[in-house]
Backbone as ProteinMPNN parsed JSONL, in Angstrom:
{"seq_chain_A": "XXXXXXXXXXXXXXXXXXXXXXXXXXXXXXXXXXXXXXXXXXXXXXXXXXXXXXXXXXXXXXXXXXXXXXXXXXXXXX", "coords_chain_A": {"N_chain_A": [[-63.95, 83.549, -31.637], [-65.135, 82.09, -34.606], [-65.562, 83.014, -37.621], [-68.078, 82.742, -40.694], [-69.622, 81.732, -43.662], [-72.531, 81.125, -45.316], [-73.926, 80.084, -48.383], [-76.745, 80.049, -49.909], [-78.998, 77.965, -51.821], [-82.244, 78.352, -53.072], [-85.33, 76.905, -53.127], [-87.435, 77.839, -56.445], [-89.041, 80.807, -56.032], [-88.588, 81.151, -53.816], [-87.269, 82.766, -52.498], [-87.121, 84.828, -50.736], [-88.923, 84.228, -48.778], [-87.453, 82.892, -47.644], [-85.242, 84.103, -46.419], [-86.34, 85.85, -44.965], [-87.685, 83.901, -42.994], [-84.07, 83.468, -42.203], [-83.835, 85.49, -41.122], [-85.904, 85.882, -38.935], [-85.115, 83.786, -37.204], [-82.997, 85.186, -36.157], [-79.557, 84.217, -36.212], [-77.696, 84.77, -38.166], [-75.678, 87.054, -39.015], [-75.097, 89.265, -41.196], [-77.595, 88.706, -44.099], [-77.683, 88.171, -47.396], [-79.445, 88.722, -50.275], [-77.945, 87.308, -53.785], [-76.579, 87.121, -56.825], [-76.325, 84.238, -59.401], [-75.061, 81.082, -58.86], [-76.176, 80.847, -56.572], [-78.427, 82.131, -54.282], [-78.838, 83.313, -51.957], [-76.644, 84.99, -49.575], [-75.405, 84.72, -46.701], [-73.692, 85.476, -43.589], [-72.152, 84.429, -40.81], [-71.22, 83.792, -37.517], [-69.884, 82.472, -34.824], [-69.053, 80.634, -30.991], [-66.155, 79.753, -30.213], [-66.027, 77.19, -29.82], [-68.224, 75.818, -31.288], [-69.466, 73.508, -33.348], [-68.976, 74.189, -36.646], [-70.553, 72.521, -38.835], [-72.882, 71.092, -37.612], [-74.205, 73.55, -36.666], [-74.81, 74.132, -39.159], [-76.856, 72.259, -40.171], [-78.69, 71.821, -37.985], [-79.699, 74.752, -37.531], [-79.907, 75.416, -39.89], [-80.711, 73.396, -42.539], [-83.235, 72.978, -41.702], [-85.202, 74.638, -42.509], [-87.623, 75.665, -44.575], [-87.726, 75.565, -47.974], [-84.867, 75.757, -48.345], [-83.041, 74.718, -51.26], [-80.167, 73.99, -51.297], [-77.151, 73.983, -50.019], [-73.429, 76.066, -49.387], [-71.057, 76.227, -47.853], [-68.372, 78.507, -46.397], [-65.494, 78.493, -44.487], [-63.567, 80.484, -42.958], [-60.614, 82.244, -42.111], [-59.082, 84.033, -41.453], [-58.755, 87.582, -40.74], [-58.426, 90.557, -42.391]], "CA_chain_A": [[-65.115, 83.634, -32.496], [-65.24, 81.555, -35.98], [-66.597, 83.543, -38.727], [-68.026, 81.628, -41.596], [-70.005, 82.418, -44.95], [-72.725, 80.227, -46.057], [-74.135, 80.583, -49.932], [-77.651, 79.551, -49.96], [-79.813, 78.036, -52.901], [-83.633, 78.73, -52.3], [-86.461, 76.912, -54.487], [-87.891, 78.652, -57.125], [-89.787, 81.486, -55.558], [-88.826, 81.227, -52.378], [-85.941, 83.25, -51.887], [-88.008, 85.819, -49.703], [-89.155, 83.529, -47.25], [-85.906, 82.118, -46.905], [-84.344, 85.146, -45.858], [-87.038, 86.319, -43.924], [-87.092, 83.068, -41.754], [-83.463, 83.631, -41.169], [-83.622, 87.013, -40.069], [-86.568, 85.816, -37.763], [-83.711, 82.996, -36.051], [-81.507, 86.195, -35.543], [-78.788, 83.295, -36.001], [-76.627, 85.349, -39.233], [-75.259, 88.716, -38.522], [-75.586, 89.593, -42.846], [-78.185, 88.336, -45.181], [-77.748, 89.137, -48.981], [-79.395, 88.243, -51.929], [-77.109, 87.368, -54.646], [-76.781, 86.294, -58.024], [-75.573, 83.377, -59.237], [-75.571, 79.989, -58.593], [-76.879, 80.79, -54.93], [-79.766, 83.345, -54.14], [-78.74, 84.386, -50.093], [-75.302, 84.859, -48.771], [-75.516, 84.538, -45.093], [-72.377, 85.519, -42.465], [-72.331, 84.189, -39.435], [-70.093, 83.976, -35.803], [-70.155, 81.439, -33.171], [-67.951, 80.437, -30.784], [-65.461, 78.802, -30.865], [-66.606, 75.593, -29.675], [-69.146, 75.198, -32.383], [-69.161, 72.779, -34.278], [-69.849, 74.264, -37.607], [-71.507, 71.595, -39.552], [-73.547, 70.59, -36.493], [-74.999, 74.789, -36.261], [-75.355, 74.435, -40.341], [-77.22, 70.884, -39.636], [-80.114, 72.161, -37.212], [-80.021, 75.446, -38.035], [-80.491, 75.977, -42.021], [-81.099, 72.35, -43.524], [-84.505, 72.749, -41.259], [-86.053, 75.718, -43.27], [-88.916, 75.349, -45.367], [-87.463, 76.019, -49.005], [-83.486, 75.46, -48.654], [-82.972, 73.479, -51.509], [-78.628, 73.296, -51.195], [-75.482, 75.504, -49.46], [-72.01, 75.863, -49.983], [-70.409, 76.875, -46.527], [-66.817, 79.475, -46.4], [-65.338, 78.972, -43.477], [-63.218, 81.944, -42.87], [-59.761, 81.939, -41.34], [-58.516, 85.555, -40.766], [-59.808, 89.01, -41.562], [-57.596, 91.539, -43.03]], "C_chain_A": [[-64.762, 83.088, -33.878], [-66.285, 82.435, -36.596], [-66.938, 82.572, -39.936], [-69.153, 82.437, -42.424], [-70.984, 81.285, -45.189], [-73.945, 80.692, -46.963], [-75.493, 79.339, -49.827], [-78.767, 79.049, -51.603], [-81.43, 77.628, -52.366], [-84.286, 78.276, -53.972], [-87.041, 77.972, -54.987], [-88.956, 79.57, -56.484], [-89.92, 81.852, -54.047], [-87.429, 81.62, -51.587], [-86.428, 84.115, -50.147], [-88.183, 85.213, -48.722], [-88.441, 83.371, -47.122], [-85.305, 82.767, -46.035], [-85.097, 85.831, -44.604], [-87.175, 85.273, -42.66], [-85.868, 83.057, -41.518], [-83.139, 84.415, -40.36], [-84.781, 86.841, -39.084], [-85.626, 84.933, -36.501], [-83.081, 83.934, -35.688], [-80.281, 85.062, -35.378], [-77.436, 83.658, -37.377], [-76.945, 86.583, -38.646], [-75.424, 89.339, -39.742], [-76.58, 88.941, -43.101], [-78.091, 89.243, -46.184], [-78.345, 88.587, -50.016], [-78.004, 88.747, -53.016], [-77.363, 86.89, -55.927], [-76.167, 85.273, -58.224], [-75.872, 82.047, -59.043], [-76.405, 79.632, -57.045], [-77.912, 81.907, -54.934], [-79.415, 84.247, -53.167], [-77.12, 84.007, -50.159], [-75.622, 85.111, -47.555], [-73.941, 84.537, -44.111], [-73.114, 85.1, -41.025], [-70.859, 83.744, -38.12], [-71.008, 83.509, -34.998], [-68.905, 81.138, -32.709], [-67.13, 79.705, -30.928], [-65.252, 77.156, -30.651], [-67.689, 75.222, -30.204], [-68.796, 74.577, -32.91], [-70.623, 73.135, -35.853], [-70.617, 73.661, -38.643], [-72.491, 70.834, -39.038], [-74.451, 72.246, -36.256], [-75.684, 74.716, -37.908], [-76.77, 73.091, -40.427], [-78.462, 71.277, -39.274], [-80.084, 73.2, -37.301], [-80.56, 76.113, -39.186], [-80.807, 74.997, -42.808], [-82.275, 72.136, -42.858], [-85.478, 73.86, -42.192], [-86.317, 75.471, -44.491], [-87.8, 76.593, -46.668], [-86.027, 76.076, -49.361], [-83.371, 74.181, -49.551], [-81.106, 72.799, -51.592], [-77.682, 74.549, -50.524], [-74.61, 74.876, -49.734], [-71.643, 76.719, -48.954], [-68.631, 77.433, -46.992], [-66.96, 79.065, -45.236], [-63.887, 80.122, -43.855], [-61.602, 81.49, -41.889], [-58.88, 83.393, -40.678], [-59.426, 86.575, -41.309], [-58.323, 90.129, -41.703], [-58.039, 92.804, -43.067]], "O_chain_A": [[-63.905, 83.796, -34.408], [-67.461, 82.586, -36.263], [-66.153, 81.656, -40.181], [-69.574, 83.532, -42.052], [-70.371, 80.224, -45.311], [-74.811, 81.463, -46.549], [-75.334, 78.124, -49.708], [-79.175, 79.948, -52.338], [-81.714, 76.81, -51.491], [-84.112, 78.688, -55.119], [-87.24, 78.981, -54.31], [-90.013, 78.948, -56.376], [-90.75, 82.448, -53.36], [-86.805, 81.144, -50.639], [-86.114, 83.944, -48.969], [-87.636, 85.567, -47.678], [-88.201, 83.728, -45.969], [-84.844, 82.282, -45.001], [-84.586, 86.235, -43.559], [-86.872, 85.619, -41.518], [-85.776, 82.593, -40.382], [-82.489, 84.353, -39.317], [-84.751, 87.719, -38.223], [-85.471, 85.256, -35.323], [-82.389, 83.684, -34.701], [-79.954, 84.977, -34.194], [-76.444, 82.942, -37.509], [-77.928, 87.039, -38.061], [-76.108, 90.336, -39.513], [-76.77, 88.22, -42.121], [-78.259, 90.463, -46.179], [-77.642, 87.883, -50.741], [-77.364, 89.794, -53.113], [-78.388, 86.237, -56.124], [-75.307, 85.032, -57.378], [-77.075, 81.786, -59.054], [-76.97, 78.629, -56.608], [-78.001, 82.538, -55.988], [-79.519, 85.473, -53.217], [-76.573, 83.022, -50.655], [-76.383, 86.077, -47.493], [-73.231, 83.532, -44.06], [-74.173, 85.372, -40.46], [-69.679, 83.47, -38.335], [-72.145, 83.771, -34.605], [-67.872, 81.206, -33.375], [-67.235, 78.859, -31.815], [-64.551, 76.294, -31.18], [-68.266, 74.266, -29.686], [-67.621, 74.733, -33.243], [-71.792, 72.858, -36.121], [-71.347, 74.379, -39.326], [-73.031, 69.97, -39.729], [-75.476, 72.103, -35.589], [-76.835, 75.119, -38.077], [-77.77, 73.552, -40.978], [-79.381, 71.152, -40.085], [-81.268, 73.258, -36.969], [-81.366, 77.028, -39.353], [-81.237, 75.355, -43.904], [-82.751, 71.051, -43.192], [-86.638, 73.508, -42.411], [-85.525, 75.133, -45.371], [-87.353, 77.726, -46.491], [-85.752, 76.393, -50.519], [-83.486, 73.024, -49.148], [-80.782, 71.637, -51.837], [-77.713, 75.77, -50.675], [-74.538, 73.718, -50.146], [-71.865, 77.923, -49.076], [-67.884, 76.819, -47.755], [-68.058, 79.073, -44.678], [-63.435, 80.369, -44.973], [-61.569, 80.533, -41.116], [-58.249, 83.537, -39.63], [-60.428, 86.506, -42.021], [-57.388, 90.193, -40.906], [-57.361, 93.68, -43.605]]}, "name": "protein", "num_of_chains": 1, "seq": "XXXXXXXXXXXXXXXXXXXXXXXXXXXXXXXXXXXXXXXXXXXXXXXXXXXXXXXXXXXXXXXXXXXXXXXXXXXXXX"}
């Protein structure tokens, strides 16, 4: 399983939807609003034959109001 982190920036006013269409994908295991230069933090796990810039790709650069991310990938857990 690859875990990975990705830091969402949401046009002005449209954090809400954002978050709410990704918790309708059920496709992140977290959503958080944050402060900052990003609005959502988003965790997510796939396997390990994802190709994660190919799930970030057609999954989150399709939703109405993403205007940029900044993907973690993740390499252990402690």
């Amino acid at each position: 399983m690859q875990t990975f982190f990705v830091e969402i920036k949401c046009a002005l006013g449209r954090t809400y939807d954002v978050a709410n269409a990704l918790a309708q994908a059920e496709i992140a295991s977290e959503i958080y609003s944050i402060a900052g230069r990003y609005d959502i933090l988003a965790k997510f796990y796939v396997g390990p034959d994802v190709d994660i810039g190919r799930f970030i790709g057609e999954n989150l650069h399709g939703l109405e109001g993403i205007v940029d991310t900044r993907t973690i990938i993740t390499f252990k857990a402690f």
